[in-house]
N, C-alpha and C positions, 0 to 999 in steps of 0.2 A: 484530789479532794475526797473527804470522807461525809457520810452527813446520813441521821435518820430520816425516812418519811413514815411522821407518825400518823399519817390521816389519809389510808387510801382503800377501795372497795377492791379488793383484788379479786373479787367475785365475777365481776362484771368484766374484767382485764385477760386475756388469752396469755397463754403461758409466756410466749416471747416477754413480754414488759418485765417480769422478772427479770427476765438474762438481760435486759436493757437497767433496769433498775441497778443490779450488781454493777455492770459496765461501766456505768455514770460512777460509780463508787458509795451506791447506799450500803450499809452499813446491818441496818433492820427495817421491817417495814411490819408498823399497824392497823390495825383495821378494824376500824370499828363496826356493831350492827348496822346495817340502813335496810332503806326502802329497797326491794328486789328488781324494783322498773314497774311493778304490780302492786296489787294488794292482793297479802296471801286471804284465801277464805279460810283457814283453822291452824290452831295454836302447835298440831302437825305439821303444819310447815316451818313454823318456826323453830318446833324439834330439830326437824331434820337440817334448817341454816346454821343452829347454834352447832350441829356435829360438822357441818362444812367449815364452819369458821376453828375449831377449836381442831380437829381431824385432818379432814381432804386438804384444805389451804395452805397447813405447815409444812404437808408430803409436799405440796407442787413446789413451795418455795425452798423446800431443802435439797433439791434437784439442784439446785442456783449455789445453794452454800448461803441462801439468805433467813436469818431467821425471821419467824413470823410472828408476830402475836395480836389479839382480838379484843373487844370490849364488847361487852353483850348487853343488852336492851330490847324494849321496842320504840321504833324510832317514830319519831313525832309525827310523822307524816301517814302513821298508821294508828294514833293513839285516839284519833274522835269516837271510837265507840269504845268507853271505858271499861264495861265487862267483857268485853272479848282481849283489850291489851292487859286487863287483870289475870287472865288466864294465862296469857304468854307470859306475862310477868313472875308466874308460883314455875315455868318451868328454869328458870335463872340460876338460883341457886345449886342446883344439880353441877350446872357445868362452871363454875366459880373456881373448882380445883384442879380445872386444865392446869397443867402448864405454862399456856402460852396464852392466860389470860388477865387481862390487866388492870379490869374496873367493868365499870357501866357506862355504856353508850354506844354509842351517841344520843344522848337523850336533848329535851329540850321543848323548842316551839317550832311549831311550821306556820299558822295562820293567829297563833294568837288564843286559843280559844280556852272556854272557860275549862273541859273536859284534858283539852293539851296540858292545860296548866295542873289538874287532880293527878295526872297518870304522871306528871314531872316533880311533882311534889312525893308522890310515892313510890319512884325508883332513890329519890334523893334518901329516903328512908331507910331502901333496899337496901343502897351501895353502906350508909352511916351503918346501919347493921350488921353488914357483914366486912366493915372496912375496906372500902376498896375505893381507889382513885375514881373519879368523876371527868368523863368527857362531855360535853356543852355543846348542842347546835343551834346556834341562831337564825332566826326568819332571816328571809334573804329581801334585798329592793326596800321600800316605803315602810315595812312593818320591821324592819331589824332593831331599831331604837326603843321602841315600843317594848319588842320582845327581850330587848337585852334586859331592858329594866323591871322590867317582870321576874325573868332567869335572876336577874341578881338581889333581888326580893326574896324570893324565894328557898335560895341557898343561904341569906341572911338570917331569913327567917327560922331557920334548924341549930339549934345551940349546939349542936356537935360538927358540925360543917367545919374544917380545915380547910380556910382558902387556898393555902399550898398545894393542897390535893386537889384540885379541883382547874380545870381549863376549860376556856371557854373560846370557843372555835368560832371563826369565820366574822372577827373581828373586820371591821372596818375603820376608815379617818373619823369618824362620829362615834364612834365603838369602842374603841382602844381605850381610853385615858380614864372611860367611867370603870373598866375592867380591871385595869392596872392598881387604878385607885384604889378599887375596895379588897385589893391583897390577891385578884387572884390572877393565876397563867391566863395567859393570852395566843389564840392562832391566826399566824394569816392563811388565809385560802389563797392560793392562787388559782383563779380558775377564769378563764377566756369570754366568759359573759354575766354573772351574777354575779363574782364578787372582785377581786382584789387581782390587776398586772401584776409581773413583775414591777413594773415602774411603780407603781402607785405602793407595793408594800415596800420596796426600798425609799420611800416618802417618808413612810410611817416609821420605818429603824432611824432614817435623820432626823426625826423629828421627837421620838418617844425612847429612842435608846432600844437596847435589845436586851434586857433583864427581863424575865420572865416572860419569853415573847418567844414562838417558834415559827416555823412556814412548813407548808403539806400544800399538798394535790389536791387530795382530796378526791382523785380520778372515779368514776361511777360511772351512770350508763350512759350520762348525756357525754354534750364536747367538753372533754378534758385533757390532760396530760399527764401522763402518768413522769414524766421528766420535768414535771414545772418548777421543781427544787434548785433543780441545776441549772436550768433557765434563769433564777433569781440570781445563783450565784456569778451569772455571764451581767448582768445590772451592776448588780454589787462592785467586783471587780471592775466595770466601767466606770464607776464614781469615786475611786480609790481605795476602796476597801481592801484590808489587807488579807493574805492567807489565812493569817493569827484569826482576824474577823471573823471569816468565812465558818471554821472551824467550831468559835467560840458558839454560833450563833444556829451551825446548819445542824451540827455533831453534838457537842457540849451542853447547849439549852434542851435539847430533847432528851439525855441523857440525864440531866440535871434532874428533870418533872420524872419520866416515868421509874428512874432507880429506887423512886418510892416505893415501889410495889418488888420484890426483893424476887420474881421472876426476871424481871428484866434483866439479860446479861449480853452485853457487847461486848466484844474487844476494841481495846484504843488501840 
């Protein structure tokens, strides 16, 4: 089996889950900005994450033969105070002509709030300005619906927004069909307590199809799995799905979203 993981913190991850990542037969793995486990105090830290992300992280994974690539932001979970995520915000641009970088994000909501919402409306700006693909994190638990409809306001609300370009991550059974709807990519998370089993996202492929729909880890500091990909694909395979499937859906839809962005290079 081949298959990308486009959504995982390899920061947080010790070198082994690479060579396990290659093993399982990933292909590429992305990564987008998050929370460090902390809240950095100065827009110097985030300097120096954006040089781990776009630097340090491609070395460890090209040890493996895997390639790496990154989305940069700051992530919602650090944006309540808007003049300090404005300032991490003016250092973005700078690092936009990595190589191995592939848009904005993971941007979005974490609690909803009116500040989340100014600092998400003005990366969406960033990214339209300098054209680059858009990654989407939605509140997690009670406030995800809320949040989704906000995020997809939002992105509506900007007359240059390409729904194509644009995914919105960590989709849920309540989640999926208003995102689908309104044209744009879709992720599952699989993750072991706040969002989506394997069982439950192979619910949501029987039931919404797998067009414009991918699966990620999503792996970071809490309990994750950095193999939750191929975990789905041990589901999948239990309810008949075929190779052809597995392929279309784990390899081919991720490839599909990010070949927009003319860094991205795999081998089939």
């Amino acid at each position: 089996m081949r298959y990308i993981e486009p959504h995982a913190h390899m920061v947080s991850r010790v070198t082994d889950d690479y060579e396990r990542l290659v093993m399982a037969g990933c292909r590429a793995v992305c990564e987008p900005a998050f929370w460090a486990g902390f809240d950095r105090s100065s827009p110097q830290g985030f300097y120096d994450y954006f040089k781990q992300l776009t630097e340090y992280e491609p070395r460890r994974a090209a040890k493996y033969h895997l390639p790496h690539y990154c989305w940069l932001c700051i992530n919602p979970k650090e944006a309540e105070d808007p003049g300090f995520a404005r300032e991490v915000m003016q250092l973005i641009p700078e690092f936009l002509a990595a190589e191995n970088v592939l848009g904005i994000g993971e941007i979005g909501l974490n609690k909803n709030t009116r500040n989340e919402l100014a600092i998400l409306e003005e990366h969406i700006d960033l990214a339209v300005q300098h054209e680059q693909l858009i990654l989407v994190h939605t509140p997690h638990l009670e406030d995800k619906l809320k949040g989704t409809r906000l995020i997809l306001s939002a992105l509506q609300n900007n007359p240059r927004i390409r729904p194509e370009c644009v995914i919105i991550d960590h989709v849920e059974e309540h989640t999926v069909r208003e995102v689908l709807d309104a044209g744009f990519w879709a992720g599952i998370t699989l993750y072991p307590i706040s969002k989506c089993t394997p069982e439950r996202a192979a619910d949501i492929l029987e039931i919404h199809g797998r067009e414009r729909l991918w699966a990620n880890s999503a792996c970071d500091w809490g309990p994750s799995d950095p193999l939750a990909v191929p975990r789905l694909a041990l589901e999948l395979r239990a309810r008949g799905f075929s190779e052809q499937d597995l392929d279309d859906f784990l390899f081919a839809n991720p490839c599909r979203f990010l070949r927009q962005c003319e860094k991205f290079r795999v081998e089939s």
